[in-house]
C-alpha positions as CSV (number, residue, x, y, z in Angstrom):
1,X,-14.5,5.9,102.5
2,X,-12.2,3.4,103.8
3,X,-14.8,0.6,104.0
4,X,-15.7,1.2,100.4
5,X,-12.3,1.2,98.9
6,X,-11.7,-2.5,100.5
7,X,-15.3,-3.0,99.0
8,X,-13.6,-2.6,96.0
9,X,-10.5,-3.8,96.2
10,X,-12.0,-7.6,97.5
11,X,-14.9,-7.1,94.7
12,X,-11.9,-6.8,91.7
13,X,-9.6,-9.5,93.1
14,X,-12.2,-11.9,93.3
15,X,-13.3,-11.3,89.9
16,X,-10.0,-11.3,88.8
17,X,-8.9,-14.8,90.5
18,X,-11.9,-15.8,89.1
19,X,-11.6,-15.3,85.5
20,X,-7.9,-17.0,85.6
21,X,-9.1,-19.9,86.9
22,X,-12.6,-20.3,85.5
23,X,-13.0,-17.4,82.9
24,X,-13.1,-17.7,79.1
25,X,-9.5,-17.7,77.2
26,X,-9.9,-19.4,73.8
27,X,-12.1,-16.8,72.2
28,X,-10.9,-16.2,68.5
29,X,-10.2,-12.0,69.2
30,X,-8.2,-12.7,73.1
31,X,-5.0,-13.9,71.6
32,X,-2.1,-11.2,71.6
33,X,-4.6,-8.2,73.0
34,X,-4.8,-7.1,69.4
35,X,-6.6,-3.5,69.4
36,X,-8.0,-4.6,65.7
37,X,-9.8,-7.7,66.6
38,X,-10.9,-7.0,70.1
39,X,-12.4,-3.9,68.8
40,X,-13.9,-6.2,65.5
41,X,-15.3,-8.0,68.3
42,X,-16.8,-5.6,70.2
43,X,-18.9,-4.3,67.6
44,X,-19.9,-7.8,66.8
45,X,-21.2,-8.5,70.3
46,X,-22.9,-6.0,70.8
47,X,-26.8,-7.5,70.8
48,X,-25.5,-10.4,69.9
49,X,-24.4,-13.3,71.7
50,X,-20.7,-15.1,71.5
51,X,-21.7,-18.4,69.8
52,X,-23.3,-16.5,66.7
53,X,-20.3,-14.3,66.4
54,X,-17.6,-16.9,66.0
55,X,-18.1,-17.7,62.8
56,X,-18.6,-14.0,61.5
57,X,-15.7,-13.0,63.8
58,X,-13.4,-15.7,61.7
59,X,-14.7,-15.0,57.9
60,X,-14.5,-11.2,58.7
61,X,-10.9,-11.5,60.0
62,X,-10.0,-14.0,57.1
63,X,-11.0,-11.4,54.6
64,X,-9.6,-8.1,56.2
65,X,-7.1,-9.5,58.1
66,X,-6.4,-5.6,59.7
67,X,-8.0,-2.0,59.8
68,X,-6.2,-1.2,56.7
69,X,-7.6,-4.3,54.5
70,X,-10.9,-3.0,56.3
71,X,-10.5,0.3,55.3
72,X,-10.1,-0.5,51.5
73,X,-12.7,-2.7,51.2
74,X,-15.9,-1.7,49.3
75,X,-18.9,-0.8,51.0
76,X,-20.8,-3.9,49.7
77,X,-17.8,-6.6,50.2
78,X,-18.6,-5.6,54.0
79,X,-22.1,-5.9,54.4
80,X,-22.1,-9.2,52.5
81,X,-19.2,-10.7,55.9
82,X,-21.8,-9.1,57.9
83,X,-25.3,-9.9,56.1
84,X,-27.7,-12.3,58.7
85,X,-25.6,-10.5,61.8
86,X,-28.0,-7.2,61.5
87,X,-28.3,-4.3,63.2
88,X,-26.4,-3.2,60.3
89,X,-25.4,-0.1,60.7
90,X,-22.5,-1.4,63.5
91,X,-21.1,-2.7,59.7
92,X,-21.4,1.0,58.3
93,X,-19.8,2.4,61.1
94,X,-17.2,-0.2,61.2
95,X,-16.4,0.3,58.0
96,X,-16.8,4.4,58.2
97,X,-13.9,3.5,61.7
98,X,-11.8,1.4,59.3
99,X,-10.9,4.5,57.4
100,X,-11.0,7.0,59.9
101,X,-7.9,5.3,61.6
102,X,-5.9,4.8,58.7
103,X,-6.7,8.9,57.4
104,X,-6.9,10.2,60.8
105,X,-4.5,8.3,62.7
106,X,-1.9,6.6,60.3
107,X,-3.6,3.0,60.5
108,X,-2.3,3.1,64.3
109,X,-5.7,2.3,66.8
110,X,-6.1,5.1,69.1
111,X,-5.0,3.6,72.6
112,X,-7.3,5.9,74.9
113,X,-11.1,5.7,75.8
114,X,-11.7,9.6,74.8
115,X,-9.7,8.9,71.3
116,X,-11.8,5.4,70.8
117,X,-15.2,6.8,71.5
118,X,-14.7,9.8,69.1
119,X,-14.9,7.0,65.9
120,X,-18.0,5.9,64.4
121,X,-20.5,3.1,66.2
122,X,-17.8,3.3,69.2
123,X,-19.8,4.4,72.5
124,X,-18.4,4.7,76.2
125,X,-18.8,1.3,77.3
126,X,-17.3,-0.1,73.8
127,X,-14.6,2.0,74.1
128,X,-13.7,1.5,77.4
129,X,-13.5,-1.9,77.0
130,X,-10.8,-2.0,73.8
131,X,-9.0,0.7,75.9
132,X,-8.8,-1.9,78.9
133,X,-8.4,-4.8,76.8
134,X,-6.1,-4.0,74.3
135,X,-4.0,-1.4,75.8
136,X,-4.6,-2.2,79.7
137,X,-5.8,1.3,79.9
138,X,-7.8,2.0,84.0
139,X,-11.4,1.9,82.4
140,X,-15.1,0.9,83.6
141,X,-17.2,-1.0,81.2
142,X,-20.8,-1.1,81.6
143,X,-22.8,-3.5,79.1
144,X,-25.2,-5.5,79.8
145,X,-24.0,-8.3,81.3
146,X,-21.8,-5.7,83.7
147,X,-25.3,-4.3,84.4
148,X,-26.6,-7.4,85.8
149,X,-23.7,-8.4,87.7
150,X,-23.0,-4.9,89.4
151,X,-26.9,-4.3,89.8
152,X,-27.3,-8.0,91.6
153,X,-23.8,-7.8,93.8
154,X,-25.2,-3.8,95.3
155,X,-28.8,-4.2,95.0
156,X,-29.6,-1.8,92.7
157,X,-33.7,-2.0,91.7
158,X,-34.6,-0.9,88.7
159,X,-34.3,-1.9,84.9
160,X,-30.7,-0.7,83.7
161,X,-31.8,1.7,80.9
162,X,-33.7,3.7,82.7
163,X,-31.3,7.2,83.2
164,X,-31.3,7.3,87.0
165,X,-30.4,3.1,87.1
166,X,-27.7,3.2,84.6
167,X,-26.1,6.5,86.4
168,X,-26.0,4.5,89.8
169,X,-24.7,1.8,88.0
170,X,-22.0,4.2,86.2
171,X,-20.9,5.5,89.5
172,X,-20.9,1.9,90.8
173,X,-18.6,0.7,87.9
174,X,-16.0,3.6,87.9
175,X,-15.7,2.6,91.9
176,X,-14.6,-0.8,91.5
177,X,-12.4,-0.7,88.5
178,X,-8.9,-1.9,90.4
179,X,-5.2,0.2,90.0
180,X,-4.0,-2.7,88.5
181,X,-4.9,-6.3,86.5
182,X,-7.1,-4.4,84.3
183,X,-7.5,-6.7,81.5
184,X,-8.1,-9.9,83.6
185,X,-11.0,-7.4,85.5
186,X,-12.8,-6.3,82.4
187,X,-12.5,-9.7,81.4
188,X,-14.0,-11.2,84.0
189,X,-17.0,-9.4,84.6
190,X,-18.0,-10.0,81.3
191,X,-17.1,-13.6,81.8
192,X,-19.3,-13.6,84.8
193,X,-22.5,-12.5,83.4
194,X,-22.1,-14.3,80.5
195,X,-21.4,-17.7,82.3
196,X,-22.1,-17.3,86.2
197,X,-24.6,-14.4,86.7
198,X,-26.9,-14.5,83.8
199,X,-30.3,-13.8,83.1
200,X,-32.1,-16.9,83.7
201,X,-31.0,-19.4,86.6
202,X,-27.7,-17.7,87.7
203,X,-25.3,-20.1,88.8
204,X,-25.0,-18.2,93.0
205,X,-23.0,-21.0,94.2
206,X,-20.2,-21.4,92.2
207,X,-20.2,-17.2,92.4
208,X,-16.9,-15.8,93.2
209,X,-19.1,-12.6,94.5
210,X,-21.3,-14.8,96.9
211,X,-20.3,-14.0,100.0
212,X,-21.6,-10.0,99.9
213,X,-24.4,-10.0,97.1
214,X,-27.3,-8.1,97.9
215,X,-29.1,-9.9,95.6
216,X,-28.3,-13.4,96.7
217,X,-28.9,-12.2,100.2
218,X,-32.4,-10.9,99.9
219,X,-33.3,-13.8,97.3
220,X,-33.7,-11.0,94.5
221,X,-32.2,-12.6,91.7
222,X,-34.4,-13.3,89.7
223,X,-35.9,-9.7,90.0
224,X,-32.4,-7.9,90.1
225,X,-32.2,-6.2,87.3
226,X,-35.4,-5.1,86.5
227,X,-36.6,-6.2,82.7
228,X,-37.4,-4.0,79.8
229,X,-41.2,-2.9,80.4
230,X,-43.2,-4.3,78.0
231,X,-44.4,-3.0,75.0
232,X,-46.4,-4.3,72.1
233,X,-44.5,-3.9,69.0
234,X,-45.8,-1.9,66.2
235,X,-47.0,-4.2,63.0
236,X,-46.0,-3.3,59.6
237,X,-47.3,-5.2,56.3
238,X,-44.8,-4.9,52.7
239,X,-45.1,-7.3,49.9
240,X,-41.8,-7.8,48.6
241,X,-41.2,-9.3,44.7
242,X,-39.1,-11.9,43.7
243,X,-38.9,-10.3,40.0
244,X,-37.3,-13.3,37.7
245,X,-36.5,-13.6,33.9
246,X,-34.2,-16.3,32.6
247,X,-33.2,-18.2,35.7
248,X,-32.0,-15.1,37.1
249,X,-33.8,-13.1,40.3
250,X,-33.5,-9.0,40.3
251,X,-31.8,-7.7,43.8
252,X,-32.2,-3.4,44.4
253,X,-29.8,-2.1,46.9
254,X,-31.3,0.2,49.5
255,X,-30.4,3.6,50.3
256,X,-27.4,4.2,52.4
257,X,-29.4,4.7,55.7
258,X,-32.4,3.2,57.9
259,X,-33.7,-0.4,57.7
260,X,-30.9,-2.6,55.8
261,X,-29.4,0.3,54.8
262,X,-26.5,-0.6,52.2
263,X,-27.9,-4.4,51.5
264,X,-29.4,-5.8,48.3
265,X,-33.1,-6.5,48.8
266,X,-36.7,-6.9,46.9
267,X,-38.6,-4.7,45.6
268,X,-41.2,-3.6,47.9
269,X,-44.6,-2.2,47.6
270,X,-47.9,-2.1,49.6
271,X,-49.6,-5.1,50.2
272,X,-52.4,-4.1,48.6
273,X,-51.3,-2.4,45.5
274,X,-51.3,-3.8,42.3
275,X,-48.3,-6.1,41.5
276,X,-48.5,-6.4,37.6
277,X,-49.6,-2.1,37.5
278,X,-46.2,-1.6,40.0
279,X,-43.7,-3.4,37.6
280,X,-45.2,-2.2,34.4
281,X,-44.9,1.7,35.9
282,X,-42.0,1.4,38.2
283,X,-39.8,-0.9,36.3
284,X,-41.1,-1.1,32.2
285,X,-41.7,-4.2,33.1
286,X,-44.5,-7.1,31.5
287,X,-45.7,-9.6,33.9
288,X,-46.1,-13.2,32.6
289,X,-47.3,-14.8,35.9
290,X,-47.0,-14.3,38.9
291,X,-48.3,-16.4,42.3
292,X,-47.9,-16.0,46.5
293,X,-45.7,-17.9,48.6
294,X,-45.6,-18.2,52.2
295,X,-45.9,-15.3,54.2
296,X,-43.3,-14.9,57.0
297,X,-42.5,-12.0,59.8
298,X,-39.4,-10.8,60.8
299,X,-39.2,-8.6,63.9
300,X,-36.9,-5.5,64.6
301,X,-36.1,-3.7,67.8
302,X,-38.8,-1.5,67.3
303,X,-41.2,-3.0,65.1
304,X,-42.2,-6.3,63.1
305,X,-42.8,-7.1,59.2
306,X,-45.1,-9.1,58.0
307,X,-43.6,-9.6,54.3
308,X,-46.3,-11.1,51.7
309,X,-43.8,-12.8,49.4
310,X,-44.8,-12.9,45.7
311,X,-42.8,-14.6,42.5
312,X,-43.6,-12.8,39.4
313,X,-42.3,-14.2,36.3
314,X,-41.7,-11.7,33.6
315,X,-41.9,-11.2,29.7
316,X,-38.1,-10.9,28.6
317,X,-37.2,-7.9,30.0
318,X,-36.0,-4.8,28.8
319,X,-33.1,-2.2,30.3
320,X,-32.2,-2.7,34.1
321,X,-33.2,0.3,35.8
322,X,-30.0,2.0,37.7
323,X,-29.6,0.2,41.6
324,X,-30.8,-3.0,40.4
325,X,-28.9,-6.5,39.6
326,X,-29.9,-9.6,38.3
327,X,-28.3,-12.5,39.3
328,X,-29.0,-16.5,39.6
329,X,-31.0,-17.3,43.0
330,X,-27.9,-18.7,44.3
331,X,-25.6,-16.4,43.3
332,X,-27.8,-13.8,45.1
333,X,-27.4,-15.8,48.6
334,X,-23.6,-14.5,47.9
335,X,-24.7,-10.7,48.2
336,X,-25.2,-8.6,51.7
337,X,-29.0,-9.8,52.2
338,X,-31.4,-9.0,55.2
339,X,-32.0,-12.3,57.3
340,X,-35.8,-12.6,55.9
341,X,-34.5,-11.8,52.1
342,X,-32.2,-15.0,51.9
343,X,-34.7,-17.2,53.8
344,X,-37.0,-16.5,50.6
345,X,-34.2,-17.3,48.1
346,X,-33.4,-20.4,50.3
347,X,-37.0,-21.0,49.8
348,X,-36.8,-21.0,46.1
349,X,-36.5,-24.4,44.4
350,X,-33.3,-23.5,41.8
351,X,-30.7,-22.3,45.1
């Protein structure tokens, strides 16, 4: 018992010695230990790397500058800060957060792990790491770059979300978080997968956790953690229509949940179906010409599109059906699109 608690203890001071002198300390959300943008920035980063959420980070903080401003924003004046980040429903539940504190808890952020991870899209790694962060709260983070460091430093085979893996790893993270220092420690492991111990070529000599990694050691680092099996994705095919009648494009916003849930999108049928027979029976709707454009695929965590594009030029057209909106093509790059959804408008000539 007494071996592992120095175990420990050198493990956390060395990562903590390291992040003050090498770690990252200009990020955007570090300044102040503000509970509202560290936890803005947690949501952010999750799947998604740091460089691509700066610049969402800053227009989302320039518009709802704190969780109340958050809170009273509309649905869709969210999703458009957010549209091209996707996974999008992190933005519903940020949003469905946002006014949970201010009703629930006065606009004041809950300071405690158990209090953070009862809120919407907040899980126990997320919220350990705003409790540590913000609040200096004695907390053990565990995403994924956490999960490479800890799993390299003890030798821990196996990939991380597997249940048995990420338990050892659990127990492994709770062990080493130190009595004090916290927010420097959280910090720095992040810092460390991110910049040192990272998926591809880790950098083991300029490693502050050199000396004892298993990993290193047994020249296991590039199998240490275990990848993801493989798995093919599943295809899926949609034709999606770019519906346009006097310089103006028609946008229909999805339903609340599943794919792009919230956003303004295309109408979508089968691939196969009858273009000029869908607008004229789902729509009232007279097509005057319509053509393809280039195909294109966008891929999801569980599956990927193959989206046949087609531009259909109508007769002037009548009543717009309810949940639909025309507006110019480059006005419509202003609304919350999917990713594949602007690269068509982009594609248009008159944006």
């Amino acid at each position: 018992m007494k071996a592992a608690c120095e175990t420990a203890a050198s493990f956390a001071a060395r990562v903590v010695r390291w992040q003050r002198r090498h770690g990252r300390h200009d990020l955007p959300w570090q300044a102040g230990g503000d509970a509202y943008r560290v936890w803005l920035s947690e949501i952010m980063l999750q799947q998604t790397q740091v460089a691509t959420v700066v610049p969402y980070f800053a227009r989302f903080v320039t518009h709802f500058p704190d969780v109340r401003a958050l809170a009273a924003a509309s649905e869709d004046a969210v999703l458009a800060l957010w549209s091209g980040l996707g996974y999008y429903s992190r933005a519903h539940n940020l949003h469905a957060a946002a006014r949970a504190i201010v009703t629930e808890h006065g606009g004041r952020f809950p300071d405690t792990q158990q209090e953070l991870a009862a809120l919407p899209g907040i899980g126990r790694s997320t919220a350990a790491a705003i409790a540590a962060l913000a609040f200096g709260r004695r907390c053990a983070i565990l995403d994924g770059n956490v999960k490479r460091v800890l799993a390299r430093h003890a030798g821990i085979e196996g990939w991380p979300g597997a249940r048995a893996v990420e338990t050892a790893l659990w127990q492994l993270a709770e062990a080493r978080v130190p009595s004090r220092d916290i927010r420097a420690y959280t910090q720095g492991l992040m810092d460390l997968g991110a910049l040192v111990c990272t998926r591809q070529r880790p950098a083991c000599d300029t490693c502050p956790l050199r000396a004892d990694c298993v990993a290193r050691e047994t020249g296991r680092s590039a199998e240490i953690p275990a990848p993801r099996p493989r798995r093919v994705l599943p295809e899926k095919s949609v034709a999606m229509l770019l519906l346009r009648d006097r310089g103006e494009l028609m946008l229909e916003k999805r339903p609340p949940r599943g794919v792009w849930g919230g956003l303004w999108s295309l109408p979508e049928l089968d691939p196969d179906a009858d273009a000029h027979a869908h607008c004229h029976t789902r729509y009232g709707f007279e097509v005057r010409a319509l053509h393809a454009l280039p195909a294109l695929s966008h891929s999801f965590t569980h599956f990927r599109l193959n989206i046949r594009p087609l531009e259909v030029h109508l007769a002037p057209r009548g009543a717009t059906p309810p949940g639909q909106i025309w507006l110019a093509p480059k006005d419509a790059l202003d609304a919350a699109l999917p990713a594949p959804v602007r690269t068509l408008l982009m594609r248009l000539g008159d944006t």
